[in-house]
N, C-alpha and C positions, 0 to 999 in steps of 0.2 A: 476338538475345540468347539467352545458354541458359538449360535449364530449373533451375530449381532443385534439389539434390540432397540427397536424407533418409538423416541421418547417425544412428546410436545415441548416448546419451549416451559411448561410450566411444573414440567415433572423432570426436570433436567437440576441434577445438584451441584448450583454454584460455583460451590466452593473448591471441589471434587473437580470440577472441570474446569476451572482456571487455573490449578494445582497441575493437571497434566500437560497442558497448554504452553504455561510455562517453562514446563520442564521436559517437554517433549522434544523429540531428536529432530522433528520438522518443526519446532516453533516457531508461531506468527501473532504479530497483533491479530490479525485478520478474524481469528477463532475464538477473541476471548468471547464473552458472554453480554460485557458490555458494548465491543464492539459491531457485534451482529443487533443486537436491541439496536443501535443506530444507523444502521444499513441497510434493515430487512426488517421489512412491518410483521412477516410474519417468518419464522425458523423452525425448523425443527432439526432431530439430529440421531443419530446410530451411535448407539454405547456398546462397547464390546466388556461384557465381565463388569466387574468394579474399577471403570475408567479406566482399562488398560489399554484401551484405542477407543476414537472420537472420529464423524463424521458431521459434517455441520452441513445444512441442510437449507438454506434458505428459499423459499417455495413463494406461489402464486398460484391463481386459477385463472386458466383459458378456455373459456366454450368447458367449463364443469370440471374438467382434467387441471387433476395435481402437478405443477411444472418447478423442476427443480431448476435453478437461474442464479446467476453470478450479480449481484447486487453493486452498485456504484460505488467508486472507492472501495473494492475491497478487490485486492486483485487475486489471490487465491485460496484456495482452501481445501479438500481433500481428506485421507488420514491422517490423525495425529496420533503418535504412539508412546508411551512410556518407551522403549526402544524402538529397534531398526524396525520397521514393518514388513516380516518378509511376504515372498507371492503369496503364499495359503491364507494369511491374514489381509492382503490387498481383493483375494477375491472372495471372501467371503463380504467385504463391507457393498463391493459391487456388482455382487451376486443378489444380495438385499436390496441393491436401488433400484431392480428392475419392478419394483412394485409402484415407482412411478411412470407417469404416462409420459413427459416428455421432461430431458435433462439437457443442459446446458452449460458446463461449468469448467471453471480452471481448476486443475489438482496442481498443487505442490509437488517437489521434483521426487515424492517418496513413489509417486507412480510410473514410473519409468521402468518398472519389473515387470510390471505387466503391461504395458503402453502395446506392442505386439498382437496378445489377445482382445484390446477393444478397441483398435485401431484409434489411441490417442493421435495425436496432433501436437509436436513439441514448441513450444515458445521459449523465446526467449527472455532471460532475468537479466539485467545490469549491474551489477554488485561492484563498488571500488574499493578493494582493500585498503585499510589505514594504516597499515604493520610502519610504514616505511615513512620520513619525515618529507615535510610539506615541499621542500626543496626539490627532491627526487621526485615527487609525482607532479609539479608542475612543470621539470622538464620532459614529460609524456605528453604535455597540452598538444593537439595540432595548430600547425601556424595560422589559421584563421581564430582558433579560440585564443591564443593570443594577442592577435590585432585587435578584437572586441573588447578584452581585455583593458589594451591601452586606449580604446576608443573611448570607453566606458569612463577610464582616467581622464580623459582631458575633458571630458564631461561633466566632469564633478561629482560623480557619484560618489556616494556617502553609504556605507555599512551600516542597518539597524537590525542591532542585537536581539531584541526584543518588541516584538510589535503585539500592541493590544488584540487579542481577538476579536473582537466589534467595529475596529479596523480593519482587518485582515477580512473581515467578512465583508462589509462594505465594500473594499478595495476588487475581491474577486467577483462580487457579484454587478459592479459596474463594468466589467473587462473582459470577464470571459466572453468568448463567443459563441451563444447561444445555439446559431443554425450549427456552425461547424463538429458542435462536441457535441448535439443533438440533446443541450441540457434543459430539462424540462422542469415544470411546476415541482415536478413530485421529487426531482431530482436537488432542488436547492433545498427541500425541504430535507432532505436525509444530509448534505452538506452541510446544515446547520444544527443539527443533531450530531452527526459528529466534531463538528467542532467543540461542543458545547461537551463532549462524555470524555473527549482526546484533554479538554484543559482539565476537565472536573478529575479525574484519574494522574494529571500532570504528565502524560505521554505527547503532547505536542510542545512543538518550541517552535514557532515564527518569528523569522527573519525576512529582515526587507533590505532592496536597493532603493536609496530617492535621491534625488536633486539636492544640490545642495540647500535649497529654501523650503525642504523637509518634503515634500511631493512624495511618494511613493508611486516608482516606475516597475517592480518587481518585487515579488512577496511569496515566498514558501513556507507553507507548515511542516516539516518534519516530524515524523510521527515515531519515537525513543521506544522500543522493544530491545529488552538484552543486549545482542552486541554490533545493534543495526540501527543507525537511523536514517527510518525510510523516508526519501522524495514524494511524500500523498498526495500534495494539493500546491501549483503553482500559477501564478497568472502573469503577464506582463500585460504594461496599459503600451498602445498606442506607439508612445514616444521612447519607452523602453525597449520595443522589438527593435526600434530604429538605429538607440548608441549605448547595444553590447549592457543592455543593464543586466538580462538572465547570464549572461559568462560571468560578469562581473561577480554576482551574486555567490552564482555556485561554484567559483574560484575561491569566497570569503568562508563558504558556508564548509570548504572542505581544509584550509587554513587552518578555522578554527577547531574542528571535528581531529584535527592529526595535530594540532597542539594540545588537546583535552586528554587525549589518549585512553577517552572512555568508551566509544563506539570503535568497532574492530571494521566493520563496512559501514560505506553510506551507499544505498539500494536507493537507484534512480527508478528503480522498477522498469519492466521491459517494453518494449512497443514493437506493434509489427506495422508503424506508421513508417517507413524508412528516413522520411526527414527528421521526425523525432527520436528513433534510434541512433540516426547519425550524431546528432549536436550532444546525446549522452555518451 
């Protein structure tokens, strides 16, 4: 088999690599070619053959040295293969990455074969299947996402289907918290780059919780890939952490998601923050 070959972002063919992305057995938004242009100022990537496996690459330089790094909103990336990837073809992709000087990165669960030889690190994914009707997965709630629940109701919270992105942008960049999520300059600026490539492609759908006097207390982008739509970007203001507006939300947001019956998961994406993982 041959080795794998490291292409610039500008000798990389499109078409040919959103074609396997798609249709790849580890498929992700995370790998398309628009999504990395929005996440990573600069990329590059490891072609195997005529696109028959993909390494996506997103890079920087520290003190001269080449650093391969996990780019904001983008939670993993790794091989992506026209089929299963087995070990021979996981290590030749990561046999090739020793020709950088320092890596840093999430792989997708196709490296778990060899996770052993490079002493990976497992994390965890949140995936809710929607096989099953809205009825049955709301009696899985726990009794406190319940109470928020009806907290939320005597609240007046109000379901919006549809929130403008200049809204949604607005909305999360007055609310986040900056020190805590350590969200900087460069960081709003690839936030706003993806928002703008997620509507222009028609892969994001925002919805929101507000008041009943139209207020927006809670707003998520879901970001629509195949049979998943992913949790990418949420914030609540203030008064929403307070009355159950994010249960509220992602109680409506999964209602509706298993009455469509077009997305098979909604992927809350995983955290190794333990309060965060708890409330998914």
């Amino acid at each position: 088999m041959k080795n794998p070959v490291l292409l610039d972002r500008n000798e990389i063919d499109e078409q040919k690599w959103n074609a396997l992305i798609c249709s790849s057995v580890q498929s992700l938004p995370y790998a398309l070619t628009w999504y990395l242009d929005a996440v990573a100022p600069n990329w590059c990537a490891l072609v195997l053959g005529n696109y028959e496996a993909v390494f996506p690459l997103p890079w920087l330089r520290r003190f001269g040295v080449k650093c391969i790094y996990q780019p904001y909103y983008c939670q993993q990336l790794g091989v992506f293969s026209k089929t299963a990837a087995d070990s021979n073809t996981q290590h030749l992709f990561f046999e090739a990455l020793q020709q950088f000087g320092y890596i840093n990165i999430n792989l997708n669960p196709a490296a778990h074969i060899v996770a052993g030889s490079y002493k990976l690190q497992s994390k965890k994914n949140l995936l809710l299947p929607l096989h099953t009707d809205y009825n049955t997965l709301r009696k899985a709630y726990t009794e406190n996402h319940s109470r928020n629940i009806a907290k939320a109701g005597k609240n007046g919270l109000q379901f919006v289907p549809d929130v403008d992105v200049e809204q949604f942008e607005r909305f999360y960049l007055s609310h986040i918290d900056r020190k805590k999520e350590n969200f900087k300059p460069q960081h709003e600026k690839v936030f706003k780059a993806l928002c703008k490539a997620a509507t222009a492609h028609n892969s994001a759908r925002i919805v929101a919780a507000a008041l009943p006097e139209g207020t927006l207390t809670t707003a998520v982008m879901l970001l629509l890939h195949g049979n998943r739509a992913i949790n990418i970007i949420n914030v609540s203001s203030a008064e929403g952490k307070k009355n159950g507006s994010a249960h509220f939300l992602f109680d409506k947001i999964i209602s509706t998601l298993a009455a469509e019956n077009k997305n098979n998961f909604l992927d809350f994406e995983g955290s190794s923050v333990h309060g965060i993982a708890r409330f998914y």
